[in-house]
C-alpha positions in Angstrom: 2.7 28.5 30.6 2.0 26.0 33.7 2.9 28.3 36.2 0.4 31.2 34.6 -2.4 29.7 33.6 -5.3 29.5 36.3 -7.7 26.8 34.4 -5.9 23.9 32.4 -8.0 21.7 30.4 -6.0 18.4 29.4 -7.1 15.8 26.8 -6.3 12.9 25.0 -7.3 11.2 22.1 -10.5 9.5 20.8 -10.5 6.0 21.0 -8.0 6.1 24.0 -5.7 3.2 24.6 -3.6 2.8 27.6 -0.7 5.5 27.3 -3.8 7.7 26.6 -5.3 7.1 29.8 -1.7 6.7 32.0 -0.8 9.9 30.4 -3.9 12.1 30.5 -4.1 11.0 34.6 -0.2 11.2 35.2 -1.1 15.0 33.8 -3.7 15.9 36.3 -1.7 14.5 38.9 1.3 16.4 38.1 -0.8 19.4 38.0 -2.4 18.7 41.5 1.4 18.9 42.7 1.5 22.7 41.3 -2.3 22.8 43.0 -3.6 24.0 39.6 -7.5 23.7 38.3 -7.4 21.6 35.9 -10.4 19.0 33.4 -9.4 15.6 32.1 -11.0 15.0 29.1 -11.4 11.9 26.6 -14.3 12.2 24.3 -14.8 8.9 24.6 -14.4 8.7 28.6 -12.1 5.8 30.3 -11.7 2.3 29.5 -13.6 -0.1 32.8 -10.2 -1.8 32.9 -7.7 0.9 33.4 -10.2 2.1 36.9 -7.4 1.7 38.8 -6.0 4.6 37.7 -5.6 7.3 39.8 -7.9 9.9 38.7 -9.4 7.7 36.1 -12.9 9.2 38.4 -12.3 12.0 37.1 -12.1 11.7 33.1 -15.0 13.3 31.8 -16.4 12.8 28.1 -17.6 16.5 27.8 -15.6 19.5 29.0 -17.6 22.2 31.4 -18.8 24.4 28.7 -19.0 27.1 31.5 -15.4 27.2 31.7 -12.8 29.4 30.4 -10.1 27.9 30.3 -6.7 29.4 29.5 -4.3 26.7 29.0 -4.6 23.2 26.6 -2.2 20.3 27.4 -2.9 17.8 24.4 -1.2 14.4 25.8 -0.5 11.4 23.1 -2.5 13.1 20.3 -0.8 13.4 16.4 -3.1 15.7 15.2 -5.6 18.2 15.9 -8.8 16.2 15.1 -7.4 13.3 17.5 -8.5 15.7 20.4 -12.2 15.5 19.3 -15.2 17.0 20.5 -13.3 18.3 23.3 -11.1 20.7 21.0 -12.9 21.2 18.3 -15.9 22.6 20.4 -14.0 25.0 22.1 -15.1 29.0 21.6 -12.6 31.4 19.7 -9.9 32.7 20.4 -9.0 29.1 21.8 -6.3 28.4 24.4 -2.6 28.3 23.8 -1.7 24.8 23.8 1.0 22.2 25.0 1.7 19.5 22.3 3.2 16.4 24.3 3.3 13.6 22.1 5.8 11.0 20.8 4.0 9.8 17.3 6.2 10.6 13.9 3.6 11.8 11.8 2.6 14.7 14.6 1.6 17.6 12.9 2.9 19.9 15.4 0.1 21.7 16.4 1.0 23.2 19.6 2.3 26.6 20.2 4.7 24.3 22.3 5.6 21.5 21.0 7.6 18.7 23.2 7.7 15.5 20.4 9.9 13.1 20.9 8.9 10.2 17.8 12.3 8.0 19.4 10.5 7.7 22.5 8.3 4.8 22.9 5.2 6.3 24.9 3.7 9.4 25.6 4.6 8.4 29.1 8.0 8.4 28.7 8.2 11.9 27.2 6.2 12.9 30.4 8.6 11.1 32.9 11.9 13.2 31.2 9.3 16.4 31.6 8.4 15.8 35.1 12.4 14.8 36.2 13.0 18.1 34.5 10.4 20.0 36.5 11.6 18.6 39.7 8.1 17.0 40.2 8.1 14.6 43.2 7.4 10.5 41.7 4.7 9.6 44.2 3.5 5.8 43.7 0.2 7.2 42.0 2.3 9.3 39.4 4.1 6.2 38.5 1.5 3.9 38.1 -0.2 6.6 35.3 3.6 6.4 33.7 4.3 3.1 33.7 0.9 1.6 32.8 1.7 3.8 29.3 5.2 2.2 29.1 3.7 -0.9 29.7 0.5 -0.5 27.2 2.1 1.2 24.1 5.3 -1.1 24.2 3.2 -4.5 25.1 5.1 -5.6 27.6 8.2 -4.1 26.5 7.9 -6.2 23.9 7.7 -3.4 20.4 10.6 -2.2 18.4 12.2 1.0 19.9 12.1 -0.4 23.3 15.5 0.8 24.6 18.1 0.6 28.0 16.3 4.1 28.9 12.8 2.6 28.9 13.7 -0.4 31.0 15.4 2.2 32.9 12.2 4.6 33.0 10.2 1.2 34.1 12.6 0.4 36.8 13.0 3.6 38.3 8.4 3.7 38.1 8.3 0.1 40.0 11.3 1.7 42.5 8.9 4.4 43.4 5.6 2.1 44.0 3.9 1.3 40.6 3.0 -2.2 40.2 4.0 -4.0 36.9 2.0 -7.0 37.8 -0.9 -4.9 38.3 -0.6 -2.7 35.0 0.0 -5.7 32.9 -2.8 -7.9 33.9 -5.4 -4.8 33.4 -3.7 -3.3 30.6 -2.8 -6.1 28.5 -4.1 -9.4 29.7 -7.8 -8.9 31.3 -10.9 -8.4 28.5 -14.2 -7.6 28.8 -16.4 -10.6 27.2 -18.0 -8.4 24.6 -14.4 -7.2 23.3 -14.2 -11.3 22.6 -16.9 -11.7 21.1 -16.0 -8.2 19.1 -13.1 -10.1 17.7 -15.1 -13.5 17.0 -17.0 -11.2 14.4 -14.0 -9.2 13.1 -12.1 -13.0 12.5 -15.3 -14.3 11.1 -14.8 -11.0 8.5 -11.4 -11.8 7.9 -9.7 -11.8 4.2 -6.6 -12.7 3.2 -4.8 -11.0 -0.2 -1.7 -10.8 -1.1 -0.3 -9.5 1.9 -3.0 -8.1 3.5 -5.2 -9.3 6.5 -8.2 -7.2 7.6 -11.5 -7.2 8.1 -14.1 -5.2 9.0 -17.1 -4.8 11.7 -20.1 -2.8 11.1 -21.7 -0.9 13.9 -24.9 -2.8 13.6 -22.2 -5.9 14.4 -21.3 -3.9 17.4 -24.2 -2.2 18.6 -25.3 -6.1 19.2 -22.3 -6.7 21.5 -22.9 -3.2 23.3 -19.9 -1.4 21.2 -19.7 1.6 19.7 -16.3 1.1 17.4 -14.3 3.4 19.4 -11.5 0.4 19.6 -10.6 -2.0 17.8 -9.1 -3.4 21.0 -6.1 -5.2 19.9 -7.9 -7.1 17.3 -4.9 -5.1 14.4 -2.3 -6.6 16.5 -3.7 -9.9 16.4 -3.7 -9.7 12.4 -0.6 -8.4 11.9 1.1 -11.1 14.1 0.0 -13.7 11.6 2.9 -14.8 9.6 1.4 -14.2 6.3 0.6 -11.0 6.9 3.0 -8.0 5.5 0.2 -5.0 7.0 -2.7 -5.7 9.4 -5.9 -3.9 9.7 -9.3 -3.7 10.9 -11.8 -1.1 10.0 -14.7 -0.2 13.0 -17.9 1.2 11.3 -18.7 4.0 14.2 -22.5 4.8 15.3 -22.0 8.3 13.2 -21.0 6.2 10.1 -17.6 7.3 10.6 -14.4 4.7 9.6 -11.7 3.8 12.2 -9.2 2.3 10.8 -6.1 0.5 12.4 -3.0 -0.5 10.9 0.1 -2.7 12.2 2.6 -4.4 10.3 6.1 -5.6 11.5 9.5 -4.3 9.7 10.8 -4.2 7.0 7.1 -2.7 6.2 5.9 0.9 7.2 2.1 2.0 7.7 3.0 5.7 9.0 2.9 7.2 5.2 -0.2 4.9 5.0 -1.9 6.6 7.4 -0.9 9.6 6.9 -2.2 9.8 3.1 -5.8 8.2 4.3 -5.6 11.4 6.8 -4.2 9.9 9.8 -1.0 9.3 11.3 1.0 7.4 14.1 4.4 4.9 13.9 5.8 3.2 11.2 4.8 -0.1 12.7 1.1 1.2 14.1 -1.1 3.3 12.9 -4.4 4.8 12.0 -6.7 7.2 10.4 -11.0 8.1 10.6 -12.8 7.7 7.0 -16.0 9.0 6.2 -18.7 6.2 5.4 -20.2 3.7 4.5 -17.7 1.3 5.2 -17.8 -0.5 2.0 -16.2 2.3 0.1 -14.0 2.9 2.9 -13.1 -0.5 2.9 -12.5 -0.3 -0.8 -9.9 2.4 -0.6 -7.8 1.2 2.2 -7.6 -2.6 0.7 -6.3 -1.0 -2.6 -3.9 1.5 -0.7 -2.7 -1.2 1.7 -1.6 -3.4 -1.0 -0.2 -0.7 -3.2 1.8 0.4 -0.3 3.0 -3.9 0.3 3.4 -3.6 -3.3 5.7 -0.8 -3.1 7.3 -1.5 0.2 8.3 -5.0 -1.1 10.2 -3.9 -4.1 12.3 -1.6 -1.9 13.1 -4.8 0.0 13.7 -7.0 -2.7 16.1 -4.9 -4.9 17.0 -2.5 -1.7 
């Protein structure tokens, strides 16, 4: 389908985190190997601290409306509507598209599908495609790989981290990419107003039975300069407090829209979670867009969350 097609549009998904971005540019720089035409497209554009990317220039938030294109390559997306604007906008008949993904609850979409939910990053499902295609690992295609190892595990540091990604991440820093580099951008370094974004979201916070969110309105984040695209790590930051059996932090967006992020750690599961609010992702992080206003969204996912603690702790206690 690679080899045919003449214009290639590739996306990602809204809200893009760092395997987003590594994957989306390690994409476009695999397809400049095979000298193809290709878009990058996140509706909500790059992230200022993942610049170094190579390519990262070249992610646009609007595809060329002009274009025809004749290939899709969805990177790191569960789900159709995680492509956005930049899919759903597309004229009929659309594209034939490449689902490369590695979330559980993918909805395989694709009229190929390569979804691998054991794999820990988009990334690394792109680094078996590429050894398969006999693509050559130049430093710049590594550092789009690794800085999606690096992101979607934290630092190697998530369940499902296996021998074969510390293999994966060895044989990226072999061929040039820098793990100091990727891990002070993609995990440490943080734009002022994404502090101050989680000094409101912990000023919000609650704490029931179980549960530990909050949530940020957009007039909250219009202040700051935000549009709720991300929620930045603030989930993770929830979910790692010991109380807490599920995480989550719900981002009022400026079209009234709900994001909602879940994390919790095992023996808990927020896949199904997700999933039945109309999202998806991993058992131990996930996520799903409500419609507004954010006090009835807020309202259902508090009540679902600690059904499903509810439910989820039962199962542990009497197995």
């Amino acid at each position: 389908m690679i080899a045919s097609a003449e214009r290639i549009l590739v996306v990602t998904h809204i809200g893009p985190d760092g395997d987003a971005l590594g994957s989306l540019t390690a994409v476009g720089t695999a397809l400049s190997q095979f000298g193809k035409n290709y878009s990058l497209v996140c509706d909500d554009g790059g992230l200022s601290r993942f610049r170094y990317l190579p390519l990262a220039d070249q992610i646009q938030k609007q595809r060329d409306g002009n274009t025809k294109y004749d290939l899709l390559i969805a990177v790191d997306c569960g789900d159709e509507m995680r492509m956005g604007q930049a899919y759903a906008t597309l004229p009929d008949p659309k594209p034939p598209i490449i689902n490369i993904d590695h979330h559980i609850t993918n909805t395989m979409f694709g009229d190929v599908n390569l979804v691998n939910p054991d794999a820990t990053s988009a990334a690394e499902v792109l680094f078996g495609l590429f050894a398969e295609m006999g693509l050559a690992l130049t430093d710049d295609l590594a550092l789009s790989l690794l800085t999606g190892l690096v992101t979607d595990t934290l630092g190697f540091r998530t369940v499902g981290v296996t021998p074969t990604t510390m293999k994966i991440a060895s044989k990226l820093m072999d061929a040039g990419a820098d793990l100091s580099l990727v891990t002070m951008h993609g995990l440490n370094l943080k734009p002022l107003s994404t502090v101050r974004m989680w000094q409101i979201g912990l000023n919000n916070m609650r704490n029931e039975n179980g549960l530990i969110w909050t949530t940020i309105g957009k007039e909250e984040l219009a202040v700051l300069g935000l549009n709720g695209a991300s929620n930045a790590g603030l989930v993770n930051l929830l979910a790692d407090i010991d109380e807490a059996a599920i995480g989550a932090v719900l981002m009022e967006t400026n079209e009234g829209t709900v994001r909602v992020g879940f994390r919790c750690r095992p023996p808990y599961n927020v896949a199904e979670l997700a999933m039945n609010l109309g999202g998806g992702g991993h058992p131990l992080a996930a996520g799903c867009t409500l419609d507004g206003p954010l006090d009835k969204a807020e309202s259902l996912v508090v009540d679902m969350c600690k059904d499903a603690i509810r439910q989820q702790s039962r199962t542990v206690e009497y197995g």
